[in-house]
C-alpha positions in Angstrom: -27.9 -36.8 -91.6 -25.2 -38.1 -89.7 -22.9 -35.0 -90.0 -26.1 -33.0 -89.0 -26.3 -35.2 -85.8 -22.7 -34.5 -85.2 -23.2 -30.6 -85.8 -26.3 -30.3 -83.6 -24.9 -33.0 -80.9 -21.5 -30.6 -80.8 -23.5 -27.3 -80.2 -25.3 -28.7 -78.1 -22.3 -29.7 -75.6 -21.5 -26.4 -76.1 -24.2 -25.1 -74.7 -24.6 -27.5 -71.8 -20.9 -26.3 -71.3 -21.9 -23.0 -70.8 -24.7 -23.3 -68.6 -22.5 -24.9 -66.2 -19.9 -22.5 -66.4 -22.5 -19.6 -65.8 -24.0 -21.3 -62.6 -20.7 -21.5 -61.2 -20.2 -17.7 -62.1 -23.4 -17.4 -60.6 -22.6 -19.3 -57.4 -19.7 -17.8 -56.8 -21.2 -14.4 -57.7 -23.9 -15.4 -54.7 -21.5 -16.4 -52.0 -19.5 -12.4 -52.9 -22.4 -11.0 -52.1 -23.5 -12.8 -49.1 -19.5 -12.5 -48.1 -19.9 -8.4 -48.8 -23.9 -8.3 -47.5 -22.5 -9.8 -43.9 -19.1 -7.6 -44.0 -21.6 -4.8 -44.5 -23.7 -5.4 -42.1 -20.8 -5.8 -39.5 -19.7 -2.4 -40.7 -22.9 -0.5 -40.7 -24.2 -1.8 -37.1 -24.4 0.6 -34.5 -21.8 0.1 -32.0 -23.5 -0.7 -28.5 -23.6 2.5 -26.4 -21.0 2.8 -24.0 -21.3 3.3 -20.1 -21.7 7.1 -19.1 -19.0 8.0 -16.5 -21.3 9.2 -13.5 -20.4 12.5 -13.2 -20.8 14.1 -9.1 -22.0 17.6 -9.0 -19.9 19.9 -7.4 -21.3 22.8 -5.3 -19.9 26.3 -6.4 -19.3 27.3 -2.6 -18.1 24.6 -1.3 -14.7 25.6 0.2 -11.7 23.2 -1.6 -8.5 24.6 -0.4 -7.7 26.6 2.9 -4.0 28.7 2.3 -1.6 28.6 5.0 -2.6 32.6 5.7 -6.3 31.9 5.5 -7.3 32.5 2.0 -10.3 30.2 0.8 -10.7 28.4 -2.4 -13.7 27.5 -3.3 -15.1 24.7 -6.2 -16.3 28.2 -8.3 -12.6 29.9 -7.6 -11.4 26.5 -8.4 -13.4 26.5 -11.9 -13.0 30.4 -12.6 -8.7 29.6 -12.7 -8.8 26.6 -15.0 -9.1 27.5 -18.8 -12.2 25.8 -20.2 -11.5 26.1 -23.9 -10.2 22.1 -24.7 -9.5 21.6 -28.2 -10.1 18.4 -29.9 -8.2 16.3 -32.7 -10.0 15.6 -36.3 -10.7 12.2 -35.7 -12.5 13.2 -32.4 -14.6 15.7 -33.7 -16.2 13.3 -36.1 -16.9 10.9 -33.0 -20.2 10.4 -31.2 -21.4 13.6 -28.7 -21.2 11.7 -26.0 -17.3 10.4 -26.7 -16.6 14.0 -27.4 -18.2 15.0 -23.7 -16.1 12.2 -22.0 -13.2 13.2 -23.4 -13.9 17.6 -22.7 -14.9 16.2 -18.8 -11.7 14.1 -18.4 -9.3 17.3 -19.3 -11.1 19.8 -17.5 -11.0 17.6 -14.5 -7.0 16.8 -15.3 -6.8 20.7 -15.1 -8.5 21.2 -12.4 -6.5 19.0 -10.3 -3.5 20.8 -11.3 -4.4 23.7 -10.3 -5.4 22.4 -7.2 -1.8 21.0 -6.9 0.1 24.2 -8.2 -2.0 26.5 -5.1 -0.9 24.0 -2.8 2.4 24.4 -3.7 2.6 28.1 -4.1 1.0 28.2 -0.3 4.6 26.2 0.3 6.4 28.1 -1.1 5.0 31.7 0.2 6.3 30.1 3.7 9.5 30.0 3.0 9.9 33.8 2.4 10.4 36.3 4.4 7.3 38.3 6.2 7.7 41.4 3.9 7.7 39.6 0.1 5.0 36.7 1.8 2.7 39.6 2.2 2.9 40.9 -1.3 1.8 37.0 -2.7 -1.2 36.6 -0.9 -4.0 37.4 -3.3 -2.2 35.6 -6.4 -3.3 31.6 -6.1 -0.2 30.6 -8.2 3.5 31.7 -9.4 2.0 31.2 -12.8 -0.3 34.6 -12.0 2.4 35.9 -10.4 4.0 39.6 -12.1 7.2 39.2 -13.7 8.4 41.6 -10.7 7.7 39.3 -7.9 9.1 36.2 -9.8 12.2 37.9 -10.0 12.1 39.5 -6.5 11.4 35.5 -5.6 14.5 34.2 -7.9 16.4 36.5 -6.2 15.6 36.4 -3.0 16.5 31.8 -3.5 19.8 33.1 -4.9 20.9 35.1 -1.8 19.5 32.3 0.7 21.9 29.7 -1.5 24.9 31.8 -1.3 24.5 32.6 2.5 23.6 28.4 3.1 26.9 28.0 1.4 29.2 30.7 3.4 28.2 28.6 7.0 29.4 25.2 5.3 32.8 26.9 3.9 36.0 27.1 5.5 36.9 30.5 7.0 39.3 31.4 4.1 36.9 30.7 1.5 33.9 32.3 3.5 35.4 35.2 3.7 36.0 35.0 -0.5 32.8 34.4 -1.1 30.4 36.7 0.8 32.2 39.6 -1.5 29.7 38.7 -4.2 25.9 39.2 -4.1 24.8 35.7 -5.5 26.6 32.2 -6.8 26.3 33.6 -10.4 29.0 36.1 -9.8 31.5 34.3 -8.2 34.8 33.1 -10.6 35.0 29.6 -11.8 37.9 28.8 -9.9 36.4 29.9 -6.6 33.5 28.6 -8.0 34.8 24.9 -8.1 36.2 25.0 -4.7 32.4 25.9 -3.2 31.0 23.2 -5.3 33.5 21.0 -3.8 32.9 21.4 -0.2 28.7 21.9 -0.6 29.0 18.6 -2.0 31.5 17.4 0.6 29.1 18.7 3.1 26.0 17.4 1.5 27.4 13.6 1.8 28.6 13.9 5.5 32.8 14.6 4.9 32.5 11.8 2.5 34.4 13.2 -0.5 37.6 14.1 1.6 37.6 10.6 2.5 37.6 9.1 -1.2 40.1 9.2 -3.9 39.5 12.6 -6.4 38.4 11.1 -9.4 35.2 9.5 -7.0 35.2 12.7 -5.4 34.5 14.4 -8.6 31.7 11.6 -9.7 30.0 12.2 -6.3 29.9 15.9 -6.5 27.7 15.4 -9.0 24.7 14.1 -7.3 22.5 16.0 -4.7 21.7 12.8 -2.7 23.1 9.5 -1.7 19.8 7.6 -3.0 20.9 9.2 -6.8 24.4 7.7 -6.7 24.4 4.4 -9.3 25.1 1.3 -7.7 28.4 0.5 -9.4 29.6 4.1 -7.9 29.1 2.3 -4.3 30.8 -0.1 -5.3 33.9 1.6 -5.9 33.8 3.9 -3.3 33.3 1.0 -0.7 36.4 -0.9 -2.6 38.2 2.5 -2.1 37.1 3.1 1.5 38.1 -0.7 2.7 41.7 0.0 0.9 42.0 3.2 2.9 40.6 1.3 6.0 43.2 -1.0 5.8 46.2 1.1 4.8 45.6 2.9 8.2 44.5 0.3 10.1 48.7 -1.2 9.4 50.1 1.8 10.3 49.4 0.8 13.5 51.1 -2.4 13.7 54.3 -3.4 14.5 57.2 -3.0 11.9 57.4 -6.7 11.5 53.5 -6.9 10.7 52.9 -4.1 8.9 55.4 -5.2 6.5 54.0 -8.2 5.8 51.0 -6.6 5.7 51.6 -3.6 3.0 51.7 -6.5 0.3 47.9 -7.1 0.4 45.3 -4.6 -0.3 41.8 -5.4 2.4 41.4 -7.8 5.2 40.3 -10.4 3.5 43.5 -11.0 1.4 45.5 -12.0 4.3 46.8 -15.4 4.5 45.4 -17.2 8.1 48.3 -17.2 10.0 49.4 -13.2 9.4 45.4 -12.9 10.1 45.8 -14.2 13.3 49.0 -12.9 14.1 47.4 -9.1 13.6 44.4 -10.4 15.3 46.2 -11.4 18.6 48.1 -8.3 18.8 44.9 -6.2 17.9 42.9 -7.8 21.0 45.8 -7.5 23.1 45.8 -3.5 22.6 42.0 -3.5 22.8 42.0 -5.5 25.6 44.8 -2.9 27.7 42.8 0.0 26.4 40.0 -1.1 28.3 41.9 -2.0 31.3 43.1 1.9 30.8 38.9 2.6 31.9 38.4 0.1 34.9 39.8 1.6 38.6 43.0 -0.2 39.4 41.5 -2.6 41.3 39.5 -4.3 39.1 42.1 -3.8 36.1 44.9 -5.3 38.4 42.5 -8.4 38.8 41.7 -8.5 34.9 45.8 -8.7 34.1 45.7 -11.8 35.9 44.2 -13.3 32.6 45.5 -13.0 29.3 42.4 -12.5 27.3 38.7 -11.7 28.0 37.7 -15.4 27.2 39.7 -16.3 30.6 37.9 -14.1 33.0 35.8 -15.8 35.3 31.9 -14.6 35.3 32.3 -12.7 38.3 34.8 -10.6 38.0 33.7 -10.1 34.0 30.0 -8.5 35.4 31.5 -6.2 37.4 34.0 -5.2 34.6 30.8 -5.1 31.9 28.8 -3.0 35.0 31.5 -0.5 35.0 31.9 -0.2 31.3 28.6 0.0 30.6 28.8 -2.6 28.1 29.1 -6.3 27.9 32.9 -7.2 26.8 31.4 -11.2 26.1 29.1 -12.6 24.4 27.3 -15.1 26.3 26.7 -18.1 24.2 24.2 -21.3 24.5 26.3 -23.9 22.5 25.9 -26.7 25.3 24.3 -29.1 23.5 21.1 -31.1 24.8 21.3 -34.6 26.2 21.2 -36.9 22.9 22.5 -34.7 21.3 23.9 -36.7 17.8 28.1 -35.9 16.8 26.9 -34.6 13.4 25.4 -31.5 15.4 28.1 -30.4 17.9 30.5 -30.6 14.8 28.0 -28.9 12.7 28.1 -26.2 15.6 31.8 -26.2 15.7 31.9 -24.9 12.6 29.1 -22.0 13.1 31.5 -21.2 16.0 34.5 -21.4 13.6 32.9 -19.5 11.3 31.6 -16.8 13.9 35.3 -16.3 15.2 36.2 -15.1 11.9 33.6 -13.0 11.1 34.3 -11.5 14.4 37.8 -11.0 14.0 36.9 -8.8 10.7 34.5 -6.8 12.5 36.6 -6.4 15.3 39.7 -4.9 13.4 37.0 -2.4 11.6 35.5 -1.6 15.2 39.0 -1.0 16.6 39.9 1.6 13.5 36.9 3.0 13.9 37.3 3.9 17.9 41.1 5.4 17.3 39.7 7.5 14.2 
């Protein structure tokens, strides 16, 4: 009886066992499928419809573009040029109609404002030919549609203009070289080089006969000043400063100049050789414009030894003869109440003035003798 007990008691845990194990199968079974119902449902749900682009109507004859010579283009001319076959990628074929008509509008569009954009520039460029080949361009709206006959007739025609352009910027000698040949392709290398060299040198103002040759050659290589890199500036600035200053103390007195030869710009020089330069600079600047005043005022001028020391008067009419002002007029008088921390704080902008203007005034005096 007792071992019965146990047997049935035993089986029935068992079973108990089970159950529970299948309702958590069967809760956990539940919650997959309301997981995979809601997933589902996110994934079958029709996406909200989007926006339509309004589209404007265009009217066939209205007139777009008006050429240079005259020749109309209308929205129909317009829509006859562009190529209307757009071709679409895999995944946008399956897509919604609509998605497939935003996308075939957008391109069309794209195109057509490119053609607008190439007649435009065609009509450019037909005005910078001559009368005779102009003439032969005017019922094509592009180069595109242009025969392969009048594209070379145009190519050539660009090739002669560059190689004449170049012959008035050349020296006489090389000139003369050059207009043996009927465009830049035939010319040698070596002849070649030297035209590159002075287009160049004439495209950036004489600057490349100024500047050592290996910035030269680095310079050349550009078609504009805005294309040159900012370090390249750099070094030909460092380059023009040295040469600024290596000419500026072959000026100077032997005594100077040798003193002188052992820095490399203006702002290496110790304070007194600075000044020392600086006082025999203003004195040559100051007899060179005594040189321009009639001798009576310049006799009355040698009175003083610098510009500073010329009394108001006799400095206007000086100036008035000139035509420009030889001294700065400054307001450093200082108020009434006036605190000592200002009037030295304005003794040294003064300072600090004197020897910016003594940097610019040795640049300004090379300058006017080169």
């Amino acid at each position: 009886m007792s071992k019965q007990f146990a047997s049935s008691s035993k089986l029935n845990l068992s079973v108990e066992s089970r159950g529970n194990g299948f309702r958590k199968v069967a809760k956990w079974a539940l919650g997959i499928a309301a997981v995979i119902s809601a997933t589902n449902g996110i994934v079958e749900a029709k996406d909200e419809e989007m926006p339509r682009k309004v589209t404007v109507e265009r009217n066939p004859n209205d007139v777009v573009i008006v050429t240079s010579r005259g020749k109309k283009y209308t929205n129909k001319d317009i829509e006859d040029l562009i190529d209307k076959k757009v071709y679409l990628t895999t995944w946008m074929k399956h897509s919604k109609d609509d998605r497939k008509e935003h996308v075939i509008s957008c391109e069309l569009n794209r195109r057509r404002r490119n053609m607008i954009n190439a007649i435009n520039k065609f009509d450019e460029l037909v005005n910078e030919l001559p009368e005779s080949l102009a003439n032969k361009l005017v019922e094509y709206p592009t180069k595109a549609h242009l025969t392969k006959e009048l594209t070379d007739e145009i190519d050539a025609y660009f090739e002669k203009k560059r190689l004449t352009d170049a012959i008035k910027t050349l020296p006489e000698e090389l000139a003369q070289e050059v207009a043996n040949y009927e465009s830049m392709d035939e010319i040698p290398d070596d002849i070649k080089d030297q035209v590159d060299w002075h287009l160049a040198n004439h495209r950036f103002n004489g600057l490349l006969e100024r500047i050592s040759e290996e910035l030269a050659m680095e310079v050349a290589k550009y078609h504009s000043h805005r294309e040159i890199p900012l370090k390249l500036v750099e070094k030909i600035n460092a380059d023009l400063r040295k040469k600024e200053f290596s000419e500026f103390i072959k000026r100077l007195p032997t005594d100077l100049a040798q003193q002188a030869e052992q820095y490399s710009s203006f702002d290496e020089l110790p304070q007194e050789l600075g000044d020392a330069i600086h006082a025999h600079s203003y004195k040559e600047y100051f007899e060179k414009i005594l040189k321009d005043l009639p001798e009576d005022l310049a006799q009355q001028a040698r009175k003083y030894p610098t510009i500073d020391d010329i009394p108001e008067d006799l400095l206007a009419k000086m100036e008035s003869h000139l035509g420009f002002v030889l001294r700065h007029r400054g307001t450093d008088e200082t108020t009434d109440g006036a605190t000592d921390e200002t009037n030295n704080s304005k003794k040294e902008d003064l300072s600090k003035k004197d020897s910016e203007n003594k940097t610019g005034f040795w640049s300004n005096l090379f300058k006017s003798k080169s």
